[in-house]
Each structure stands twice: as C-alpha cells, then as structure tokens.
C-alpha positions as semicolon CSV with decimal commas, in nm:
position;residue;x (nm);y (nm);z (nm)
1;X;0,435;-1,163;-1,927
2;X;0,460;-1,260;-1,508
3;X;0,669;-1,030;-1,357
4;X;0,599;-1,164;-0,978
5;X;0,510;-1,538;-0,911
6;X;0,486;-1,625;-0,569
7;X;0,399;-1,987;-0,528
8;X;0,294;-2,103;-0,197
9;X;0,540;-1,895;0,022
10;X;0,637;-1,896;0,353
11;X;0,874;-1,725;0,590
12;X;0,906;-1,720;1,005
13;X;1,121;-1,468;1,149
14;X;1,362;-1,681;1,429
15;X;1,257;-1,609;1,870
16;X;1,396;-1,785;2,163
17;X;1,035;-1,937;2,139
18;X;1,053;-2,097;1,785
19;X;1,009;-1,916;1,459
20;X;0,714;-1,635;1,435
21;X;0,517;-1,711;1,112
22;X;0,498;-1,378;0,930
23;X;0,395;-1,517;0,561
24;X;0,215;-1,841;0,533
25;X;0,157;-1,981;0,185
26;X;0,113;-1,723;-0,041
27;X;0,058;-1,747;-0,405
28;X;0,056;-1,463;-0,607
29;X;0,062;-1,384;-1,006
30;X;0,120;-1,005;-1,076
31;X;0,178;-0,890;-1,503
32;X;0,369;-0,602;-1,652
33;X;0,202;-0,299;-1,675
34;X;-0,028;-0,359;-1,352
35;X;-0,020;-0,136;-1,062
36;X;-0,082;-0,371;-0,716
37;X;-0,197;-0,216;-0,395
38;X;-0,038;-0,435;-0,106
39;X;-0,302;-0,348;0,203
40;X;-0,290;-0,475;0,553
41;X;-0,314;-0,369;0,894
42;X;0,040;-0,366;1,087
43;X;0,208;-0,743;1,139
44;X;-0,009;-0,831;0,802
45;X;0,302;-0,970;0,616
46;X;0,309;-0,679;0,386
47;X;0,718;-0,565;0,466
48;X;0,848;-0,947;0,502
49;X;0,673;-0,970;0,176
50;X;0,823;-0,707;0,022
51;X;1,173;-0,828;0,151
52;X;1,115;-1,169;-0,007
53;X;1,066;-0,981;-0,331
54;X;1,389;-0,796;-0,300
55;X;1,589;-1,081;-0,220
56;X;1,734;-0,984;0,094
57;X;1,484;-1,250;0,293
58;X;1,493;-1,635;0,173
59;X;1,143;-1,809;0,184
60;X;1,147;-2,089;0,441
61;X;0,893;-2,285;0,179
62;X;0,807;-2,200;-0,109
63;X;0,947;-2,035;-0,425
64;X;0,995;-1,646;-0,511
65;X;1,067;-1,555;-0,855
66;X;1,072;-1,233;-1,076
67;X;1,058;-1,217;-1,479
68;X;1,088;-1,615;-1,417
69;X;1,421;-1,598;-1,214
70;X;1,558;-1,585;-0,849
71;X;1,490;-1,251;-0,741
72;X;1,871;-1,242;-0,650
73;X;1,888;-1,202;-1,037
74;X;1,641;-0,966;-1,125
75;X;1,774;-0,717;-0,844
76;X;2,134;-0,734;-0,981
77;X;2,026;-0,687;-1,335
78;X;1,878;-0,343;-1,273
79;X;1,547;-0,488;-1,330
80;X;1,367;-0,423;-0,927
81;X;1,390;-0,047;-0,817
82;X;1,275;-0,007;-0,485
83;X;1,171;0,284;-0,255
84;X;1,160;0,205;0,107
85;X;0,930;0,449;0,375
86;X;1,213;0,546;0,585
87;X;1,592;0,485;0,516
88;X;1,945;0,628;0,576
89;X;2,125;0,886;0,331
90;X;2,479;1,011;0,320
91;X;2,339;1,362;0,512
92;X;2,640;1,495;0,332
93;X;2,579;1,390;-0,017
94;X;2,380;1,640;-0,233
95;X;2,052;1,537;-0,426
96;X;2,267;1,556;-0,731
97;X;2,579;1,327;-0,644
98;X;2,329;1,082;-0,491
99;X;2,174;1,068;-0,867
100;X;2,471;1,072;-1,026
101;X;2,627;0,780;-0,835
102;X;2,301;0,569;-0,895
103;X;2,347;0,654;-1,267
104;X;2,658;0,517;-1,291
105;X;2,605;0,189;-1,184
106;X;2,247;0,074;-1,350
107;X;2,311;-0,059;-1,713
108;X;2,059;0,135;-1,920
109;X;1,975;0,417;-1,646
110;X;1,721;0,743;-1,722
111;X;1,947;1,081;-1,772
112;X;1,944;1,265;-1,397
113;X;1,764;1,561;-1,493
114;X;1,482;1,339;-1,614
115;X;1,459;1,157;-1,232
116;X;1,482;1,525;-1,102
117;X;1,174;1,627;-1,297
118;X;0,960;1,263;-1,239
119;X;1,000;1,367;-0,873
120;X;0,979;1,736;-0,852
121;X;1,274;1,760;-0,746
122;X;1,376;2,108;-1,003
123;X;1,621;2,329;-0,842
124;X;1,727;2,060;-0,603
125;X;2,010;1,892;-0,716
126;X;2,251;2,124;-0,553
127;X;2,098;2,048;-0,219
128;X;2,256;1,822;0,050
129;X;2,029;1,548;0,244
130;X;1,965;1,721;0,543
131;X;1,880;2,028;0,439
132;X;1,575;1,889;0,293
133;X;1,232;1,840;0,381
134;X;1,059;1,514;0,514
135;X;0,871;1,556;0,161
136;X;1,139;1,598;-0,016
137;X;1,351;1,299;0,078
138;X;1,046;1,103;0,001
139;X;1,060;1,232;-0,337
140;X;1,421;1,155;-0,375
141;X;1,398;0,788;-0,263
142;X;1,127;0,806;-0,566
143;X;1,407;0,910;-0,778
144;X;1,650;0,720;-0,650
145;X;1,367;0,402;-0,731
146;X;1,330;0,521;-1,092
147;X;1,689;0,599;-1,227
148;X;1,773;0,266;-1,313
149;X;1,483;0,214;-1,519
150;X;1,352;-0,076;-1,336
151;X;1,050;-0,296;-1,513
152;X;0,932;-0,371;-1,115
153;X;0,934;-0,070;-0,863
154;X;0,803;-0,144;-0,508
155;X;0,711;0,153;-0,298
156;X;0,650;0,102;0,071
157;X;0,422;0,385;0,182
158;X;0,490;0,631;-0,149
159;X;0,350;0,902;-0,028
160;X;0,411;0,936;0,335
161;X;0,494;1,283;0,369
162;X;0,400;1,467;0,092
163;X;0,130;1,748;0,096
164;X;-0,172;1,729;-0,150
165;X;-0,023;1,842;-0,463
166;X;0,291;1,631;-0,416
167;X;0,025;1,303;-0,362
168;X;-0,079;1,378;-0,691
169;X;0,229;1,475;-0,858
170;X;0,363;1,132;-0,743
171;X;0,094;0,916;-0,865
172;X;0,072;1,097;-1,136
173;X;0,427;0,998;-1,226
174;X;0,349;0,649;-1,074
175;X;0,105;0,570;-1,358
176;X;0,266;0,698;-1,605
177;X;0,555;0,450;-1,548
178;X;0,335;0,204;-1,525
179;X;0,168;0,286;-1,846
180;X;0,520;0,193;-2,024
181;X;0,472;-0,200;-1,964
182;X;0,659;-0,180;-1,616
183;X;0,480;-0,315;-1,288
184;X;0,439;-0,132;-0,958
185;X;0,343;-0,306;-0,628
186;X;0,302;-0,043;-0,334
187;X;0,195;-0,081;0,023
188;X;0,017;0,140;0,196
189;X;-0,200;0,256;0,465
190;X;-0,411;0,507;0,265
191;X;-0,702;0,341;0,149
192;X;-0,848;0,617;-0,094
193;X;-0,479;0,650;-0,263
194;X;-0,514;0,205;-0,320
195;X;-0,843;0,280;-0,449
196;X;-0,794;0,597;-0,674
197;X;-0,462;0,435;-0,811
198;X;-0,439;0,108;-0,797
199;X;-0,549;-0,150;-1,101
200;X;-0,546;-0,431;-0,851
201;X;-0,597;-0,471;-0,447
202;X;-0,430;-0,727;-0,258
203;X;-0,564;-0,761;0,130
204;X;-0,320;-0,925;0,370
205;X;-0,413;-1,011;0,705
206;X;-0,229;-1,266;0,985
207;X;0,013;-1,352;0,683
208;X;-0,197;-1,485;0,429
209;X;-0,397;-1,284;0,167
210;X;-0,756;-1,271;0,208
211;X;-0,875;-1,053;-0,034
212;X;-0,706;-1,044;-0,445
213;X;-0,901;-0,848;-0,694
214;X;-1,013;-0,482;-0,827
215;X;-1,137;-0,244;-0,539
216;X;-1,487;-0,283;-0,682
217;X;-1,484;-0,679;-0,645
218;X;-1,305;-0,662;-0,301
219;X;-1,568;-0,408;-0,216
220;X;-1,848;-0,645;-0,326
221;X;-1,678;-0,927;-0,135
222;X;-1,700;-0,825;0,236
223;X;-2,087;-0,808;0,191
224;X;-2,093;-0,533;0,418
225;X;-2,275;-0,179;0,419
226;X;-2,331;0,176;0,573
227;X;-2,604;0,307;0,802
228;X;-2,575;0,635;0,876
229;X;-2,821;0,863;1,120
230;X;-2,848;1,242;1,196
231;X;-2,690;1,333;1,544
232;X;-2,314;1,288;1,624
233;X;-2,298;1,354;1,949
234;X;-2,392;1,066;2,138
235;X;-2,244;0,782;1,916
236;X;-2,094;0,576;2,218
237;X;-2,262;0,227;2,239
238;X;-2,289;0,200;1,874
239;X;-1,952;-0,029;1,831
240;X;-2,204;-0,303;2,013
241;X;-2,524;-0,301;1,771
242;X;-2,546;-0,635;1,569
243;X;-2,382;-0,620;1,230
244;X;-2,121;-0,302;1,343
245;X;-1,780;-0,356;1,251
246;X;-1,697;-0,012;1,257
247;X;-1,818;0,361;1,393
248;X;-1,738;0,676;1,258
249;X;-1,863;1,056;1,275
250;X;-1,821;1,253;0,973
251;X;-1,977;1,572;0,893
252;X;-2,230;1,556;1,221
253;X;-2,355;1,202;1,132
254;X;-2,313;0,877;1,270
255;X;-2,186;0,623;1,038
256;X;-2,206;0,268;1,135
257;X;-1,998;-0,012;0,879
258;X;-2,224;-0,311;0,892
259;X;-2,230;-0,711;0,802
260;X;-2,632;-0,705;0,882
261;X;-2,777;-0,373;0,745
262;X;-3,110;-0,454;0,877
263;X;-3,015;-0,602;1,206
264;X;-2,854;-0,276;1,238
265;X;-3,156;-0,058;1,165
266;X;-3,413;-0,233;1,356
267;X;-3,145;-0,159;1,648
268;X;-3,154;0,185;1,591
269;X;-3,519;0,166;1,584
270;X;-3,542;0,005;1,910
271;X;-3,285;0,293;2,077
272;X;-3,507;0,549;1,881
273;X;-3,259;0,670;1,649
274;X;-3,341;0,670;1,305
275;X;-3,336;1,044;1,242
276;X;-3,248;1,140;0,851
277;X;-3,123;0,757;0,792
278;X;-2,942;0,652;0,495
279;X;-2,816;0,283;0,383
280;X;-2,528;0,289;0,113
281;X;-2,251;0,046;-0,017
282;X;-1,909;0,071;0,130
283;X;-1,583;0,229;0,031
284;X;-1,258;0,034;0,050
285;X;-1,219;0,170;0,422
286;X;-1,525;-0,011;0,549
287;X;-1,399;-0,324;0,354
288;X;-1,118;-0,320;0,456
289;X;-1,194;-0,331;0,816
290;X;-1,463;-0,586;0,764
291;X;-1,188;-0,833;0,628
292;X;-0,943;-0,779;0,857
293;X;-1,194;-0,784;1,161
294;X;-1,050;-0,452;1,264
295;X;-1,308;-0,273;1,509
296;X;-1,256;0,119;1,546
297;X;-1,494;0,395;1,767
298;X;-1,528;0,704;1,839
C-alpha cells in the first residue's frame, strides 16, 4: 500500500521579486512500514516539503496525496501525526493535560500512559511545559506525534536535543512503530542517525531530489572516496587538491573526501605527504557532501 505519492510537485514561496521556487517537480512513492530519511543542506526543500505533506501548503503544480487522498483528508482523519523541531506549548499546561486533551480528540487514540512510556516521559505527567528540559519537550512533541495512532508520522529533526541514551531510546521507539505497518519520514541533519535508522535515504538539494535509495546505493552513487594521511597539523591547502570535495581531521589524520582518488594521491605525492596513507569508501557524510557540492575545511 502507497502511503505518500508525490507526483511532479511544485511550490514557490511569493517576494516582491516573483515567486522563490522552493520544490520543483518532485515525484515521490513512499509504502507502509518504511522509515524515509529526508536529507538536505538548509534551503533544500526539505520543510516546504514537509508542509505540503501536512496540508497546510498547496502545491502550485502538481498533486500531493496520502493513503490515495488529499492530504487535507488524511490529516483530519487522525491518520498524519506530526512532530515539528521547535514549536509553541501552553507553558502552563502540564505534560499530562496536554496528553489528555490530544486523547480526546483522535478517533482510535493510544491510552496516555502508553505515549508517556514510548517517550520516556515516566514521572512526568504532573509536570508543566516550562519546567521542562529542552530534551524533554522534544520527547513530548514525540508523544504528542504518537497519541493519535497515526499510520504516517513526520519528524522534523527527532532528536535535536536529546543526550545519547535518549537518541537511542527514541529510535528505538521510532522503529518499533514502524515495524507495525505505519510509515515514518524524518528530516534531519545527522547523517549517522539517517544511516543507522533509516530503510530508505532521500537527498534533496536546490528543490529537487537528487539522490532516492538505501544508504548503501546512495553511497555507491556519488563515486567518491577517502584518502587519509598521518599528520593533522598542517591540513590548510588541502580543500584545493584535484578530486577534494571535502577536508576533515579526525583522530590526528587528515582525511580528504574525493571524486578522483588517484588524482588526489599523486597530489599528495608531489607535496610529499603520503605518510601512513589509507584509501577507503565513504560514509553517508562524504556522500552527502559530494551530491550536494557542499565544500567544508578545517
């Protein structure tokens, strides 16, 4: 079964200039049951996207639709739960009311307590808004995603927030849910959480998606490597060798993300540094930066 079908999509936000193109004809097919990382550097498309899905943006061309309906529909059936980054709460309101409220108006919601538990939230129900911590509001607008139930949850940024044992907690929860038949689509800007959790890795870059596939085939896609040499301290220059996309140090070596692995070497050679060299594949953080034609130094 679809649960999101995109088909050819676009939407410009209005300026005294004409309209801004922020999603240009997108197509997208997402099932129940998959979990979708949304990545993109900022201005990508990734929040007007989201919007779109939610209904509360209409696509200048194009159609949106969710379990093969206007997303209009899904979102007042109870069917779309959705957990922005950042958003206002009653400050007033306890964890508990907040809960309660949200119970009462899906139309086959999950009993309170179990929302407090699927977001560690134990012991906090009593609790008002502002008395709580930046991680803990992110783990109530988790549970305030997940009362209702929803077959689609969209997280923007899930995780923002929480320490290391909260991450996990989360996505431990996350697939879970998933693993009932229910889709997730998340954006976010940690690249090892898209690749650890994720079933499915959608790139966005300048509006358009540029990348659709598991981690391992996007990996595979960009072509790109890793040379690394011994000797950290004297890494400036290195943005300019042929082939570098990126420059990192990690751990006392110099790690160079690369298009042309041995344009990149015999460059070292020539400069004399090939001390303790190693050539590997790439993680999704060097792929990433090689589709989007992001550049970063040290």
């Amino acid at each position: 079964m679809t649960t999101i079908e995109l088909d050819h999509v676009s939407y410009a936000y209005s300026s005294t200039n004409g309209g801004v193109p922020a999603v240009q004809d997108v197509s997208l097919r997402v099932g129940a049951g998959e979990i979708v990382a949304m990545l993109g550097p900022n201005g990508a498309g990734k929040s007007t996207t989201l919007l779109l899905l939610l209904g509360m943006l209409p696509p200048r061309a194009g159609t949106v639709r969710l379990f093969g309906g206007s997303a209009d529909r899904a979102v007042a059936a109870g069917r779309v739960g959705a957990m922005p980054q950042v958003g206002g709460m009653p400050p007033r309101a306890s964890v508990g009311d907040l809960l309660e409220f949200l119970h009462a108006v899906y139309p086959r919601p999950m009993p309170v307590r179990e929302a407090l538990a699927l977001a560690d939230l134990g012991g906090l129900a009593g609790r008002t808004v502002e008395r709580l911590s930046g991680g803990q509001q992110q783990r109530l607008r988790f549970a305030m995603a997940v009362i209702g139930r929803p077959d689609l949850l969209i997280l923007d940024e899930p995780t923002a927030a929480l320490d290391v044992q909260s991450r996990r907690a989360c996505w431990t929860a996350i697939r879970e849910y998933a693993a009932q038949g229910r889709t997730v689509l998340f954006s976010t800007h940690n690249l090892e959480e898209a690749d650890g959790n994720a079933d499915r890795i959608v790139v966005l870059d300048r509006g358009r998606i540029i990348a659709d596939g598991t981690a391992a085939s996007v990996k595979h896609q960009v072509g790109v490597r890793t040379v690394s040499v011994a000797g950290a301290a004297s890494s400036s220059g290195f943005a300019q060798l042929p082939g570098v996309v990126a420059v990192a140090d990690r751990a006392g070596r110099v790690v160079l993300t690369t298009t042309d692995s041995d344009a990149t070497v015999l460059a070292l050679a020539a400069l004399g540094r090939l001390r303790d060299l190693e050539v590997t594949g790439v993680g999704l953080e060097e792929a990433f930066l090689s589709l989007t034609g992001t550049k970063t130094g040290v």
